[in-house]
N, C-alpha and C positions, 0 to 999 in steps of 0.2 A: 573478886572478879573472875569468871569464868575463862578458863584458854580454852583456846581453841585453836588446831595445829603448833602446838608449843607455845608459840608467843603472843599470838595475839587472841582477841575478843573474838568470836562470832562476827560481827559488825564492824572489827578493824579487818578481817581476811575479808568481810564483802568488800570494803572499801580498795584494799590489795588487789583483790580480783578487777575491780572495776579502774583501778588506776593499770592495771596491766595491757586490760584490752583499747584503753584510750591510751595509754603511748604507743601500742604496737598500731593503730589505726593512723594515731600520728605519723610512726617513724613511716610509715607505704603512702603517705599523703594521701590518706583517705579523712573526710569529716567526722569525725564524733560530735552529734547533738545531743546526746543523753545527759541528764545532769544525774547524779549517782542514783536520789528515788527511785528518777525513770526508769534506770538501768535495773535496777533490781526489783521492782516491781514489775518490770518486762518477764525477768526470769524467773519470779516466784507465780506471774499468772500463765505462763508454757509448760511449765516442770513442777509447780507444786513446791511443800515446805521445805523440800529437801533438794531445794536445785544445785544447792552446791556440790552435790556429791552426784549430778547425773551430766554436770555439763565438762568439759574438756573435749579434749581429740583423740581420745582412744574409739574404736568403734563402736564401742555400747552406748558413746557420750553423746552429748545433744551440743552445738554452736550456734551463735548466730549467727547466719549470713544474709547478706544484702540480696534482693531480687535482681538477676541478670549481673552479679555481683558486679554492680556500676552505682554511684551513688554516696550519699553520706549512710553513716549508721546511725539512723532517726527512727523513731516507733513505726512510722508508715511506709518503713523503704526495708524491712526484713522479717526473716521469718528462723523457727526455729527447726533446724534438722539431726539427723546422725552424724557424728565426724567421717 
């Protein structure tokens, strides 16, 4: 089995990643509609193969955010930018 970041798989750090950004959407009482697919298939068609290494909150990085950041985080209610 392949690591990835020490411990896990490729596809357990996307799952990682994507349990991150739905609890912190969580803990600010914001919606998360995304089911994990979605979610990563959102960020493989913005960023390409390698999104996992272009998205975070350093300035060079790409996030999602919400339009007029008001709303759930649903396919149709965001878009991708710079941090």
């Amino acid at each position: 089995m392949q690591k990835y970041r020490g411990r896990y798989t490729k596809i357990g750090w996307q799952r990682y990643l994507y349990g991150c950004h739905k609890y912190g959407a969580k803990r600010r009482g914001i919606p998360f509609a995304f089911t994990f697919e979605q979610w990563r298939d959102w960020w493989h068609a913005h960023l390409g193969p390698n999104w996992m290494l272009q998205r975070g909150n350093k300035p060079e990085q790409y996030h999602m955010a919400r339009y007029g950041d008001v709303g759930p985080y649903r396919h149709d209610n965001v878009k991708c930018i710079n941090a």
